[in-house]
Structures are given as structure tokens and as C-alpha cells.
N, C-alpha and C positions, 0 to 999 in steps of 0.2 A: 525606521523611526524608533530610536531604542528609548525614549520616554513613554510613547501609545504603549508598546510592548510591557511595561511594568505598572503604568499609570493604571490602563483599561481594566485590567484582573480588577486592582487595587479598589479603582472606584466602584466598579460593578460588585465585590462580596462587600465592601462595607455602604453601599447606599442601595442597590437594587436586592442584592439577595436577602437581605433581614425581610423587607418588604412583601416579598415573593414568596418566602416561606410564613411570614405570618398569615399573607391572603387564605396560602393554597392549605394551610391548618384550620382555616378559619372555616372553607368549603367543607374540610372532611368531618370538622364537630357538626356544622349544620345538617348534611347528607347523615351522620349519625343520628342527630335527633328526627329529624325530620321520618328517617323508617321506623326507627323508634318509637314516633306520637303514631305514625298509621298503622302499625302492629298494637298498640294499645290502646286505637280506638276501634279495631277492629275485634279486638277482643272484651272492651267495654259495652261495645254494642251487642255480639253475642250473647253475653251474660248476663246482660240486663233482660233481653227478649226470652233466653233460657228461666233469669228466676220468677218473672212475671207469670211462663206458661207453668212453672211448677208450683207458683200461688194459685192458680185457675185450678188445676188439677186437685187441689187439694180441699179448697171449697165446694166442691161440688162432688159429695159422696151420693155414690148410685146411679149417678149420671155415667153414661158411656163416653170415653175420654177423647173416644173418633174425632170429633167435629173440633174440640178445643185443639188437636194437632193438627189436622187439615187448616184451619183458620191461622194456626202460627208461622203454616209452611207456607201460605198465601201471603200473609203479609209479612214474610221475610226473606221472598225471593228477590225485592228490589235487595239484600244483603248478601245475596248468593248463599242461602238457606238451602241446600241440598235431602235433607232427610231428617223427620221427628219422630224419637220411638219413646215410648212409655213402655216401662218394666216392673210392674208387679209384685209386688210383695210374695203373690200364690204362684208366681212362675209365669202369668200370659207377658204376651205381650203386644203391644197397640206400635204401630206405625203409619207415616205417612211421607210420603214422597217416595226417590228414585232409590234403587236398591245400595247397599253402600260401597263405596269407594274407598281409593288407600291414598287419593291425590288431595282430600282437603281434611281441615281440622273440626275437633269432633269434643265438644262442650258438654257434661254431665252436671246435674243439682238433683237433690234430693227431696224427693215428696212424700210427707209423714199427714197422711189425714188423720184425725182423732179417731181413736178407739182402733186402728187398725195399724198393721205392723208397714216399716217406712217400705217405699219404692222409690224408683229413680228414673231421671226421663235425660235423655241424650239428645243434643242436636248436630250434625254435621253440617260444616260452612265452608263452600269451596275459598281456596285463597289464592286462586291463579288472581285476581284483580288485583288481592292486595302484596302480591309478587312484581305484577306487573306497576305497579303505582312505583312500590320501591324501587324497583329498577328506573324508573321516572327517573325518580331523584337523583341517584346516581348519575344517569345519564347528563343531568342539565348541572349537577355539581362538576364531573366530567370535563362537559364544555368550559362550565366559567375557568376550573386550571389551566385546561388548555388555552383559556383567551388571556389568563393571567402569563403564563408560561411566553406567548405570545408578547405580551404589553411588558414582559422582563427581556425579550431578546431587543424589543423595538427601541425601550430604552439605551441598550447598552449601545445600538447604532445611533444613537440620537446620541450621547456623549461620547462615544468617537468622534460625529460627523461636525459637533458644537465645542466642543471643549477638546476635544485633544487635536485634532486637526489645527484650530487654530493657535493653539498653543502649542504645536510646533512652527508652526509659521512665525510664533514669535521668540522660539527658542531657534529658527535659523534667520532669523532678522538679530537676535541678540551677538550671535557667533561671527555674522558677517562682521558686524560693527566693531568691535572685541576684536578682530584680526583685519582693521583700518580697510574695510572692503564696504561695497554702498549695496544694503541687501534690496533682492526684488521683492518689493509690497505684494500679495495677493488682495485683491481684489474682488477675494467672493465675499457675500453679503454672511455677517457673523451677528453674533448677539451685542448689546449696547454696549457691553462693558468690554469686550474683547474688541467692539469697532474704537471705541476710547482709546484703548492699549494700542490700538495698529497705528490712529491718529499719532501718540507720544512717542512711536517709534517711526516714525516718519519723519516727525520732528526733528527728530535723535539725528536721524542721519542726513539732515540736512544740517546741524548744527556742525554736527561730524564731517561733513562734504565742505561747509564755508571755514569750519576750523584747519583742515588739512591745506584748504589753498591755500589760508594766510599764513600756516607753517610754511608752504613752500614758497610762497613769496618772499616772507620774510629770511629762508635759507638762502634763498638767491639773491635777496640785498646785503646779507652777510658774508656770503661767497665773495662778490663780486667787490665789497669794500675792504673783505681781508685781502681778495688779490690784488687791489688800487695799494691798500698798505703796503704787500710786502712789494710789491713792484718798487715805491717810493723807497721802501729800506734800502732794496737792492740797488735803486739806484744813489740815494745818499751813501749804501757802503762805499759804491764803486767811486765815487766821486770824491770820497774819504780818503780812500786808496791812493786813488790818483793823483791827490795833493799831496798826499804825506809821499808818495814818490817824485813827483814833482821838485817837491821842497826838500827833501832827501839827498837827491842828485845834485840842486845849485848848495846843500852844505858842503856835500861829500867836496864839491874842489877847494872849496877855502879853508876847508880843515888839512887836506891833502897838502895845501900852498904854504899852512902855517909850520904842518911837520918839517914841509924842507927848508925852509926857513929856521926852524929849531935846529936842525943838522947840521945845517953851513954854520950859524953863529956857534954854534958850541964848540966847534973847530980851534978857535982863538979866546974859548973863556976861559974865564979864573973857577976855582975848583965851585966857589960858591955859585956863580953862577950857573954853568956843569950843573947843579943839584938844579936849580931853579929851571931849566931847561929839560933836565929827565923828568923831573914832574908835569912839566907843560907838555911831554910827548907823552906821558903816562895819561895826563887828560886829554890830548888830542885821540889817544886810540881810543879812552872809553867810550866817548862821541861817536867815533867811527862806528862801533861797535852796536851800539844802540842803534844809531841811524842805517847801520845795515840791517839789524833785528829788522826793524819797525818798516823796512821798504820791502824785507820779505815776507812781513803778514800784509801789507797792502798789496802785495802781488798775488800771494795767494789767495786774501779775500776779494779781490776784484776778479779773476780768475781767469789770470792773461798767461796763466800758464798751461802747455800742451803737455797734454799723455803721450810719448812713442814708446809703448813696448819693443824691448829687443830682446834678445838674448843676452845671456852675460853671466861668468861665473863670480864666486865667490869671492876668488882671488882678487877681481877687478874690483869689486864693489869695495874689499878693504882696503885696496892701496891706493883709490882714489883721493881719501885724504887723510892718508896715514903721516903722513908729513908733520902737517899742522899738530893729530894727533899724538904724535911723539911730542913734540915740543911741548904741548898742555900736558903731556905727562910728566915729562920733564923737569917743568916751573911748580908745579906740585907733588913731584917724589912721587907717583903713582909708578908699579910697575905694571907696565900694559903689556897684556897677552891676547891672541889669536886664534882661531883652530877655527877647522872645516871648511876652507879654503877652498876644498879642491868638487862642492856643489855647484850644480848649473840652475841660474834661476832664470827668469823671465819676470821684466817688468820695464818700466823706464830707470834707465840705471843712474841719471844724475837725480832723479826726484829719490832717488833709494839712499843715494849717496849723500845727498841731503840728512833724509830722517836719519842713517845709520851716525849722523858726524853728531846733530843734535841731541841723540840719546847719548855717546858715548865722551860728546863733550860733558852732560849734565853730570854724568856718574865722573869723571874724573876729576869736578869740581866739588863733586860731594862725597869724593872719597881722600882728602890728603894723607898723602904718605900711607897709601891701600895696594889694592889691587884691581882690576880693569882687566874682565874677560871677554873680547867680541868673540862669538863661536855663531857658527851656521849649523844646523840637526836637521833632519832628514825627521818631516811629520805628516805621515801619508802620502799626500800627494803634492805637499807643500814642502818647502824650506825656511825654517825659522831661523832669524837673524835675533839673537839675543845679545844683552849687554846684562853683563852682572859688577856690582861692585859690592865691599865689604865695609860700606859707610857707614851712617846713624842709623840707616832705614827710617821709614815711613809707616807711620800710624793707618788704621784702616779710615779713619772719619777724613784724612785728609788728602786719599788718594785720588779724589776727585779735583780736588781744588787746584792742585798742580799743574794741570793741564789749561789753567786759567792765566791770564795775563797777567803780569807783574805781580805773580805768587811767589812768595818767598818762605820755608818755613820757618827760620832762624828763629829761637826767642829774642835775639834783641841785634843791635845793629852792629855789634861786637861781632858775633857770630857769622856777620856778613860773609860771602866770599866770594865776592866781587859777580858779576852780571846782572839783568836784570830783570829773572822772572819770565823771559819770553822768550827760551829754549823750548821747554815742553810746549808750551802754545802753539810755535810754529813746529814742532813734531805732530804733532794732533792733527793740524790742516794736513800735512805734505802725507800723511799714512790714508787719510782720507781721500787724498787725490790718488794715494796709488789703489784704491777698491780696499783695504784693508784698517786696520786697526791696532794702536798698542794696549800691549796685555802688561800688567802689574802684578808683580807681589813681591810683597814687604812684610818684614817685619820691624817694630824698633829695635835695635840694637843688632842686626842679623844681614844689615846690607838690603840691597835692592835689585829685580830684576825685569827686564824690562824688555819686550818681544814684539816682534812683527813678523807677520809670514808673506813670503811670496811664492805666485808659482813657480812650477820646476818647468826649465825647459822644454817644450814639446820633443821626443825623439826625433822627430825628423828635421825641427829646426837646427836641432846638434851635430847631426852627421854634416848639415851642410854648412854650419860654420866652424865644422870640425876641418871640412875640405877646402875652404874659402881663406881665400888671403888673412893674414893678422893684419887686423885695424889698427889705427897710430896709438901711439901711448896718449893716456888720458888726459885730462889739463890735472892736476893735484893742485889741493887748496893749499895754497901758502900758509906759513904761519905769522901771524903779526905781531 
């Protein structure tokens, strides 16, 4: 318990030790005075018995002094009066009692009878009693330190056993609660104010125990209506999808029926007409265009399409729809280049074929009369498929938004250049379906470059479609 550890000192030198040390100061002045008054009434009392015998002595000139010491040693043996001598002016000397000692104290006064020259008279007073008395004192001041000494250790177990005990009990009731845990109440009987405190923490953690369940109630009515929501999304997407393909497919033939219909008639027209029929196939294909866009984010957002990773090198993935691609290079002066062809990747090769046609159509619409570089690089463990072009480039606030549907960034409609904003979109899904992602960087006026990686090959997939029959040539996407 590392509060008792710092508290206990703490409480004990500023409330029990002042206390302790005043009492046991207070013993040692009392034990002083106390031998102090009985050495100075034992000496009050000698002196007084001494000056009265040396008044007697002094009034009674010619009298023999015998009898007045005999009588003071008599009645000064309840004082421990041990011996009385009288000492003469002419040299006698008068005694009475036990011969003398070196163990008790020895009181002299001075007796000047009239007309004769002074003498002086001594008494000896044993002081074993009033040794013994002092030591009394001592003795029972003694005891009260040591009972004080005593009533200071008792205290300090009496505020461990009252105050820090329980006041850990409420600093690990405090810490339980603090880190969302339900503390064990102790239950031994404390002082009013600490059973108050235990009460409010009991409280506490009942308020704490009914607040957490309706947290977690209320998470699980939250859970379970965000997953009612996205279910209903997912299914309104899919249902979204499913129409706009649906309705996709019965346009796709009567636009298909209108083009050959423009074909045959324009066989037999006059020039003007001719113009009015290349227009009408010019708007029949942008339709087409669109309505294919638009039925391949419903397919990818509904998500009716499968992953088969294969094998497949580089070479395959570009000439897949290198066709098409020449021609859009073509119709806008782009010269289109290649390189690293001869990498082995792994992935689904018509979804690759896909993103690869989407990126490189977008840069050859947004590079007229540029250049167009597909290359494949060797990136650890990966193969990156990049498309570079030397177009406007791309601002950084709006390299996000690109990837948005029917994003355009043209300043005005001048600027157009023809599609409609939902290339990169359906790039975005198809990268996602392959486990991967496209990488960006632009600047304005510096071109644009644009990446995906795929894995490489496993080696032992290679040997054995190194050894394996060659598979047919691909379908290639036409150009329209």
C-alpha cells in the first residue's frame, strides 16, 4: 500500500510526535522540580532545627551544652539526624549521637554568646531517604514516559487501523472505478465518516454498473441498426445496380439497331444528309459509351463479379487492349509507348485489363497531341503497372475528387474533352477488387502519373506455365 507507506510517517510526526515530545518534556521539568523541592526541604528543615539549637546554645551561658544536643538529636531522628557536636571557642568539644560518617550531609551555624568569643555547632543528616524519595520520582516520571511512549505507538496503530486502512480501501474502490471495473466493498466496521464515504462509493458503483449496461445496450441498439442500415444500402445498391443493368442492356439494342440503321441509310444520301447521319452515329456511340460506363459501376457495385487469379505476363496484360488503344491514340495525336513487357504478374488478368485500359485511356484524353507511357517496374516483390502522361497535371486539393463520379476538371465546358467523368471511378472499384490500390502524383503543368502493383508470379507457377501449353490469344477490346 504505497499511500499508508508515506501517509503513516507523515501523520505520526505532525500529530502524535509534537504531542509525545511535549508530555515526555513535561515529566522531565516535573521529575526536576519535584527532587529539587525535596533536596530543599530537606535542607530547609536541617537549617531551621540547626539555627534554633544554635539560639539555645547561646542563651544559656554556664549551662552545660550536653543535654540541649542530646534533646536535638532526639528530636531529629524522625529527620535522619545522625550526630550533634558543639565546638568551642577554647578548643572543647561537646557531641552527641553516632560517631561520624562520610555517607550523609553535614550542616554548620555559628554560636556567639555575649561577652565571649563565637563557637560553632554542626549537625550531620543521613540522605539515603531523601536519595531514595528522588529516585521515587524518577522512577514514577519513568513510568508515565514509558506509558506515554506507549499511548504514542497505540496511536499510530489506531490511525493505520482507522484511517489509512480505510482509506486505502477507498483509494482501491476509487481505481477500480477509474478503470470501468466494479470494486469489492470491505465490509469491516469503520468510523462514521469513512462508513459515509464507503456508502457514496457504493453508490458510485452502482450508478457505474447501471451506466455501463445502458452504454452497452445502447451499443447493441446502435450496432444492430447500423447493420439493419447498411444491409438496406447494400441492398438498395444492389438493386440500383441491377436496374441500371437491366435498363442498360434493353438500351444497348435499340441504340445498336439505330447505328445500323444510320449505316444502311447513309449508303444512298446526299452529302448533307451524310453530315446529319455522322452526327447521329457520333451521338449513338456517346450513349453507348455512357450506358456501358454506367453498367460497369453497377456490376462492380453490386458485386457479381469474380476474382481468378492466374498467371500472366506483362506482354499479355498490354496487348489485351492495345487495339482500342492505338486508335484513341490515334484520334488524338498521342504517341503511345510501352516497355517492361517481358514481367510475370499474378492476378485476374481481365480485371487488370480493365484498370490498365481505364488509366491509360484517361491520360490519353487528358494528354492531346502528348505522350503516353505504359511501363511495368520491378518493386520488391511486386510489379508496378504505371501510366505516365505530359498533360495539364493535377492540382493536389483535387486529387481526390477524381476518383468521384462525373468529375470533371475542366474550367469550363469549352475545355471539355468528351467522356463523362466515370473512367477513374470505375478504376478505383476494379483496383479495389484486384486487393490493391491506385497511387497519384501530379503536378500542374508536369503531366500525371498513375500506378498499381500487382503480384509477381509465384516461381513455381512459372515453370509450369512456362512448360504448359500456350493458351488462345485473348479477346482484345475493339475500338469503337
Amino acid at each position: 500500500m504505497e499511500p499508508r507507506a508515506h501517509l503513516l510517517p507523515r501523520l505520526f510526526i505532525d500529530v502524535v510526535l509534537p504531542s509525545t515530545i511535549a508530555a515526555l518534556a513535561l515529566i522531565l521539568a516535573l521529575c526536576l522540580q519535584q527532587t529539587h523541592s525535596l533536596a530543599e526541604r530537606a535542607d530547609a528543615t536541617a537549617s531551621l532545627r540547626l539555627a534554633r539549637l544554635a539560639g539555645e546554645l547561646g542563651s544559656t551561658e554556664g549551662v552545660s551544652p550536653q543535654a540541649a544536643l542530646d534533646r536535638t538529636l532526639q528530636e531529629g531522628k524522625a529527620d535522619q539526624v545522625l550526630r550533634v557536636e558543639l565546638h568551642g571557642s577554647d578548643g572543647r568539644l561537646w557531641s552527641s549521637g553516632a560517631a561520624p560518617t562520610d555517607t550523609g550531609a553535614t550542616y554548620r551555624n555559628e554560636v556567639r554568646p555575649q561577652g565571649t568569643m563565637s563557637s560553632w555547632v554542626s549537625m550531620e543528616v543521613d540522605t539515603h531517604s531523601l536519595r531514595k524519595a528522588q529516585a521515587m520520582v524518577w522512577l514514577l516520571g519513568a513510568l508515565c514516559a514509558t506509558g506515554i511512549l506507549v499511548l504514542a505507538w497505540l496511536a499510530r496503530v489506531s490511525i493505520r487501523h482507522r484511517v489509512l486502512e480505510p482509506l486505502s480501501q477507498v483509494r482501491y474502490a476509487v481505481h477500480e472505478l477509474v478503470n470501468a471495473r466494479h470494486p469489492q466493498i470491505d465490509e469491516t466496521p469503520v468510523s462514521s465518516e469513512f462508513l459515509e464515504l464507503r456508502k457514496t462509493l457504493q453508490r458510485l458503483s452502482e450508478l457505474h454498473e447501471a451506466q455501463r449496461r445502458d452504454w452497452s445496450t445502447m451499443q447493441h441498439d446502435n450496432a444492430v441498426e447500423a447493420l439493419d442500415r447498411l444491409r438496406q444500402s447494400q441492398a438498395a445498391t444492389r438493386s440500383k445496380s441491377q436496374f441500371i443493368a437491366l435498363v442498360s442492356h434493353h438500351f444497348r439494342q435499340p441504340l445498336q439497331a439505330l447505328e445500323l440503321f444510320a449505316a444502311g441509310l447513309d449508303q444512298n444520301a446526299s452529302e448533307e444528309q451524310q453530315s446529319l447521319f455522322r452526327q447521329m452515329r457520333h451521338s449513338i456511340a456517346s450513349m453507348t459509351r455512357l450506358l456501358d460506363a454506367l453498367l460497369e459501376i453497377s456490376r462492380l457495385d453490386a458485386g457479381v463479379i469474380a476474382v481468378k487469379p492466374i498467371g500472366f505476363t506483362a506482354a499479355e496484360l498490354f496487348m489485351r487492349d492495345r487495339t482500342s488503344l492505338n486508335h484513341e491514340a490515334v484520334q488524338q495525336h498521342v504517341t503511345l509507348a510501352w516497355r517492361g513487357s517481358h514481367h510475370q504478374l499474378h492476378g485476374d488478368a481481365d480485371v487488370a485489363a480493365s484498370l490498365l485500359y481505364q488509366l491509360a485511356s484517361n491520360a490519353i484524353a487528358n494528354a492531346p497531341e502528348g505522350r503516353v507511357l505504359i511501363a511495368a517496374r520491378r518493386r520488391g516483390q511486386a510489379i508496378r503497372i504505371e501510366v505516365r502522361d505530359n498533360g495539364p497535371g493535377i492540382a493536389v486539393i483535387h486529387q481526390q475528387r477524381i476518383f468521384e463520379e462525373f468529375v470533371q476538371l475542366q474550367a469550363s465546358e469549352s475545355e471539355r474533352r468528351g467522356g463523362y467523368g466515370l473512367g477513374l471511378a470505375i478504376a478505383e472499384r476494379l483496383a479495389r477488387l484486384l486487393g490493391t490500390r491506385i497511387g497519384l502524383r501530379s503536378e500542374p503543368g508536369r503531366g500525371s502519373t498513375f500506378w498499381f502493383d500487382l503480384p509477381r508470379m509465384p516461381q513455381m507457377e512459372r515453370h509450369s506455365s512456362s512448360s504448359a501449353q500456350k493458351p488462345a490469344a485473348p479477346a482484345w477490346r475493339q475500338a469503337s
